[in-house]
N, C-alpha and C positions, 0 to 999 in steps of 0.2 A: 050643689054638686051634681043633681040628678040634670041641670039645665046646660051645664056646663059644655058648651060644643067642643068636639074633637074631630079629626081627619079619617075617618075609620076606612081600613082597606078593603078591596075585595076578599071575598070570601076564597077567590084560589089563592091570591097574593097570601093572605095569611097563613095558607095550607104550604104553599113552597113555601115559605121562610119555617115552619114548623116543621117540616121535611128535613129543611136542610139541618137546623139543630138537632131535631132528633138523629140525625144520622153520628150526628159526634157524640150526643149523649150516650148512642149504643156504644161508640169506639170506645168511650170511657167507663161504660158498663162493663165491657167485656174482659177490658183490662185487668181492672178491678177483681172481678170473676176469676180471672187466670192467674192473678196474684196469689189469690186465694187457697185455690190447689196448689198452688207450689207452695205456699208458706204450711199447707198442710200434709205436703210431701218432707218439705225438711224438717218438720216437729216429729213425723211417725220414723223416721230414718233417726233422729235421736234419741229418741225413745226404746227404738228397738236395739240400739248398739251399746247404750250408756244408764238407761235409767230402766235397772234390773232391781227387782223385786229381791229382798235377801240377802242383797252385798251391803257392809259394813260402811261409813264413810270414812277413811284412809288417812284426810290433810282437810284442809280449807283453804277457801277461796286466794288467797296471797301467795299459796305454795305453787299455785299457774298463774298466777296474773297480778300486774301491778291494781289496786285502789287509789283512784285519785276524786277528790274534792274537787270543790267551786267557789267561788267568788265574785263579789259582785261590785265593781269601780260604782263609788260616787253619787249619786241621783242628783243632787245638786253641779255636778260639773260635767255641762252638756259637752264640754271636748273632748267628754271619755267616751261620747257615744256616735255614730253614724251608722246610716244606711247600708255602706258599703266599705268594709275593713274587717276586721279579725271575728267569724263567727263566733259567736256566745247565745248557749242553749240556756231555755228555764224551761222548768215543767209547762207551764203555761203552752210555751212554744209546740209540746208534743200533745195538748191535749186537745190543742186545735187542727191537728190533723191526726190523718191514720197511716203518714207515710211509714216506712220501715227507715228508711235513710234519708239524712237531714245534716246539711251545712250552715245553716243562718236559720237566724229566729227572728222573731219580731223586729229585733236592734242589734247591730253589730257593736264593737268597739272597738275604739282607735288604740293605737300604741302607746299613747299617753295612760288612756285606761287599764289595759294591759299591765303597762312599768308600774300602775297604784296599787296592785293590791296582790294577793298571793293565789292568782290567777293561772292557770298550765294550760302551754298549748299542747293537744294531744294528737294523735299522726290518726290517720282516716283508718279504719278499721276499729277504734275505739267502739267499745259498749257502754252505751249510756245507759243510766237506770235510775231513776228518778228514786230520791231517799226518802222526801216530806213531800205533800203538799199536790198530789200522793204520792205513796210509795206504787210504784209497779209499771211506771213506762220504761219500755224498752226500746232502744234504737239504737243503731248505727252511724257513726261518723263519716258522710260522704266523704267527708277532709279534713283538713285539719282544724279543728275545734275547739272553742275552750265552756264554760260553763258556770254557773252560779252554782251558791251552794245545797244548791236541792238535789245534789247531784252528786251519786256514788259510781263514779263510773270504772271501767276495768279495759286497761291496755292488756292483751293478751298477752303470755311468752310465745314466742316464735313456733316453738313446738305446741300448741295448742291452738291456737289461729280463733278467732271472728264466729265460724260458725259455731263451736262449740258452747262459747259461752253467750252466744247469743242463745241458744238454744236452753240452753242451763237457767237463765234470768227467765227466760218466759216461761218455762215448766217450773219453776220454783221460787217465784214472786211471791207467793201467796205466802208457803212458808217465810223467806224474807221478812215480810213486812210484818208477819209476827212476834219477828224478832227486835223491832223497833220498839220505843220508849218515846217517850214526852207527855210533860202536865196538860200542855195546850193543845198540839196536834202530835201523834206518832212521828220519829224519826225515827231510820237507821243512822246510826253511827260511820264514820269511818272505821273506826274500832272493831265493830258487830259485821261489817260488812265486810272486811278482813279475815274474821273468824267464822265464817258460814261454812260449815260441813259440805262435804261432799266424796264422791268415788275420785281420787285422781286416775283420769282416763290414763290407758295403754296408749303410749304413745303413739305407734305405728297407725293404733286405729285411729288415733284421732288425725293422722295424715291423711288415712285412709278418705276419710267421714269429710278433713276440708277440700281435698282436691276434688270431690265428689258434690261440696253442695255449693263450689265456686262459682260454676254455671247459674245455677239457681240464682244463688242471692245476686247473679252480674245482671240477671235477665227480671230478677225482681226488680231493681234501680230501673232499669233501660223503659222499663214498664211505668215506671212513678215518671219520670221523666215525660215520655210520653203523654202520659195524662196530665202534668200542667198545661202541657203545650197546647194540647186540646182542648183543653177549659179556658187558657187564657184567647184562643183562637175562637175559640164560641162570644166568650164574653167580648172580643171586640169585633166580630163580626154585628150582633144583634142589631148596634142602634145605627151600624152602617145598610142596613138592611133595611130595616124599619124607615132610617131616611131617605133610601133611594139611591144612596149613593155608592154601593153597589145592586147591578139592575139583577133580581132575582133569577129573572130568566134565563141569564145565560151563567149559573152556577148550576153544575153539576154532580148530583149527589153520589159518592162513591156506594159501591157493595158495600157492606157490612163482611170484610174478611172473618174466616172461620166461623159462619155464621151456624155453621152446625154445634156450635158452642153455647154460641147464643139462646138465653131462654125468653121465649116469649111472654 
């Protein structure tokens, strides 16, 4: 190995092609970063509206929002599965990223898949919440979605909207999943996950609370969005770079917008 010849670049050549990467790695840094304050803006905005110290719990979870199940077509019959057709989440899917909102997983399925089994497509604002395997991801349905059954997910009522119980699953997972049972691994139930206590929010405010963190969570997406783009824009710049076949020298590295953001 140590005798092995390679083509080794200049020493600037290396530094512009490292330039230029790092330039997207901060864009993706930053993102990320600013994702972050906002997801920390909209936990302290539910926190301080709904999750009061002292107040009784009222109802549970099904008295605002539908509980739906998962299902899983076939392993043996590859025509229930493709690349590109009817999104289907597993846990797996969420714990290979840290997106917030998520339309496809690993594997889609087809119609046929779909017609097999006792599967629901559910409308894009869905809260996904992983039941087994673990219990405690949360996310959002960029679209219409459906899911295996690792998955207790919640269509909201109308009057309660997206942000709230997204907001509600992630301050109160923990409890959740100590509500789960199994010999082999913990689940929640559909059943349990039905009957989880809670405050039933004031309506108005929770009007109040979604028209208010709509921004937010549009400009969270627009943010995850972005940063695929920018990773998959790094990842096939590299080896066109490293080849030559874009010439380094006449790419130009952008600023680093809001870079008073940025931590060194």
């Amino acid at each position: 190995m140590r005798k092995f010849s390679i083509s080794l670049p200049s020493r600037a050549f290396q530094d512009k092609v490292a330039n230029i990467l790092k330039s997207l790695d901060d864009a993706i840094a930053l993102n990320s970063r600013t994702n972050g304050y906002l997801e920390d803006l909209l936990l302290s905005r539910y926190d301080y509206l709904f999750n009061k110290d002292g107040i009784e719990p009222n109802g549970v979870i099904s008295d605002i929002g539908e509980v739906i199940g998962g299902a899983t077509p076939s392993k043996k019959k590859p025509e229930y599965y493709t690349q590109h057709g009817i999104g289907w989440i597993t846990p797996r899917d969420l714990s290979n990223t840290t997106d917030k909102f998520i339309a496809h997983g690993a594997d889609d399925i087809t119609q046929l898949g779909y017609d097999s089994c006792s599967v629901r497509l559910m409308p894009a604002g869905t809260v996904l919440f992983s039941s087994r395997a673990p219990i405690g991801y949360v996310a959002i349905a960029a679209d219409e979605v459906t899911t295996n059954q690792g998955f207790k997910s919640i269509v909201p009522n109308d009057d309660i909207g997206t942000a709230f119980f997204y907001c509600f699953l992630k301050q109160n997972k923990e409890r959740i999943a100590d509500a789960g049972s199994g010999t082999t691994f913990p689940e929640v139930s559909g059943r349990t996950m039905k009957s989880i206590e809670l405050v039933i929010p004031d309506k108005d405010q929770c009007a109040e609370f979604s028209e208010w963190a709509s921004p937010i969570l549009e400009h969270q997406q627009v943010l995850e969005v972005e940063n695929h783009k920018l990773k998959q824009l790094r990842d096939t710049l590299l080896p066109k770079l490293m080849s030559g076949e874009i010439d380094v020298s006449k790419v130009e590295v952008p600023a680093q917008p809001n870079s008073h953001l940025y931590e060194n």
